[in-house]
Residue, then its C-alpha position, 0 to 999 in steps of 0.5 A: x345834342x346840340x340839335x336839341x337846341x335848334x329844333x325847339x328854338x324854331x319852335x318856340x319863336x313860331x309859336x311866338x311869333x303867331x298873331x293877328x285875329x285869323x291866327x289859329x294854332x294851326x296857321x302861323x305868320x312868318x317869324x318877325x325874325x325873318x327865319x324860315x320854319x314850319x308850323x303844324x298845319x292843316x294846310x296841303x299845298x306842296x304836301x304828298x299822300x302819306x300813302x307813297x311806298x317805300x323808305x325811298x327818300x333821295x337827296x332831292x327830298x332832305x335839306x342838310x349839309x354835306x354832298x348830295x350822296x352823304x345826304x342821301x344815305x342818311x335818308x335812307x334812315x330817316x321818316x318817309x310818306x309811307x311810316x306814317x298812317x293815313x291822313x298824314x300829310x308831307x311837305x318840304x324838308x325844313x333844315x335843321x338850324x346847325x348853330x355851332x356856336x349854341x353847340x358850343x355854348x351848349x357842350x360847354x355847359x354840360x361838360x363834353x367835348x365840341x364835336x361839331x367840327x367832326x360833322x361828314x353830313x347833315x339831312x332833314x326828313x319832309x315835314x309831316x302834319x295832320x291838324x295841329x301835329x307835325x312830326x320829323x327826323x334828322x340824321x348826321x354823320x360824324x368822322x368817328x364813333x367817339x363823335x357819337x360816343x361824346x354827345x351821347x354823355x351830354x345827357x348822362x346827367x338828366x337834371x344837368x342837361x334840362x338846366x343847360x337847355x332850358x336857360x339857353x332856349x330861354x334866352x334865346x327866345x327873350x332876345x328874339x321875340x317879337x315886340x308884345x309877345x311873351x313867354x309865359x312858361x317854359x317847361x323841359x326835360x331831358x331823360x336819359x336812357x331807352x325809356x322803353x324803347x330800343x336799345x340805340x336810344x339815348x335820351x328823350x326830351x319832353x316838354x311844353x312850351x307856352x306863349x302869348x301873342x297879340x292876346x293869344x295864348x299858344x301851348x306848344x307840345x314838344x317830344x323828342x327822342x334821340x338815337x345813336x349808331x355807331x358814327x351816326x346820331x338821330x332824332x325823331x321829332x314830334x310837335x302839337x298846339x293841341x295836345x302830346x302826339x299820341x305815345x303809340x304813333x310816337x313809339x311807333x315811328x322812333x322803332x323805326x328809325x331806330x332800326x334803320x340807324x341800328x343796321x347803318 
């Protein structure tokens, strides 16, 4: 659950962070922060085909936490090349930011138990972009089920999970924005259960987040769908400047992963 929080946190300070008159939602300056994360981009240096074959990915093409053979079986459930359509381009696994205080604080507002402690291992899939669209999936392993069983309850209550992610995402991002910049809106939501989808789903969480920057207004699109296995929890995470990742492609590539989890 705590995951969440990360994910969209490094998205909205890079939205933020956005500036200068070249700037497009499509190119983004360095955080002033001085975090290493990744825009949706046009751009193709250090980028694979999506055409490569094959649910292959080794611990050569994750970041996370963890030895090098707990990395690679969570690979083996995550996005590669080959789930994507054609046109999609893949670039260096970005590692999650694994926060424990913000799980902590996060827990805590919600009213479960901090698994934190109990994490075996941690990994991250390629990044994979087309226009202004990025899409990712991480993985991490826990010692027992109950692990899994205990974040899961972090979004039994849809309404109390939205509030306690939102307050701190905004906090988060009040303290960290760079000098000129502002959060004009920030809208999330979290909605428990399948939402159509299989059966290892857990919640879902949908919103937009929107910034300006040196003059520039940015929209963010964020989707994210959470599943859980029996001592393994994943997302699939889907981002635009433009417009909501197409529901299809969404739907598409979290069976996917789904089903890799499912059979772990």
């Amino acid at each position: 659950a705590a995951a969440a929080l990360g994910t969209l946190t490094a998205v909205a300070l890079l939205t933020a962070c956005s500036s200068g008159g070249n700037d497009t939602p499509g190119s983004t300056t360095t955080p002033a922060t001085g975090a290493a994360s990744t825009a949706p981009s046009t751009s193709t240096s250090s980028s694979s085909s999506s055409t490569s074959s094959g649910p292959t990915a080794s611990a050569s093409t994750v970041a996370g936490t963890g030895t090098a053979a707990e990395k690679a079986a969570l690979a083996k459930l995550l996005l590669v090349p080959s789930d994507l359509p054609a046109g999609w381009t893949a670039s260096a696994a970005q590692a999650s930011t694994d926060d424990g205080a913000a799980q902590a604080r996060f827990a805590k507002c919600v009213g479960i138990r901090n698994t934190h402690a109990d994490k075996v291992a941690e990994a991250d899939s390629q990044e994979f972009s087309k226009s202004s669209a990025s899409v990712s999936s991480s993985a991490t392993s826990y010692s027992s089920a109950a692990d899994v069983t205990a974040d899961a309850q972090a979004f039994q209550d849809g309404a109390k999970a939205t509030s306690c992610m939102t307050t701190m995402l905004r906090s988060e991002m009040t303290g960290q924005l760079p000098g000129g910049a502002t959060l004009d809106d920030l809208n999330l939501k979290v909605l428990p259960g399948t939402n159509g989808g299989p059966a290892n789903v857990i919640a879902k969480i949908t919103g937009t987040i929107k910034v300006t920057s040196s003059g520039q207004h940015f929209t963010v699109y964020l989707d994210s769908t959470y599943l859980a296995g029996t001592k393994i929890e994943a997302e699939v995470d889907f981002e635009s400047f433009s417009a909501p990742v197409d529901a299809a492609l969404q739907a598409a590539l979290v069976k996917t992963v789904a089903r890799r989890v499912a059979a772990a």
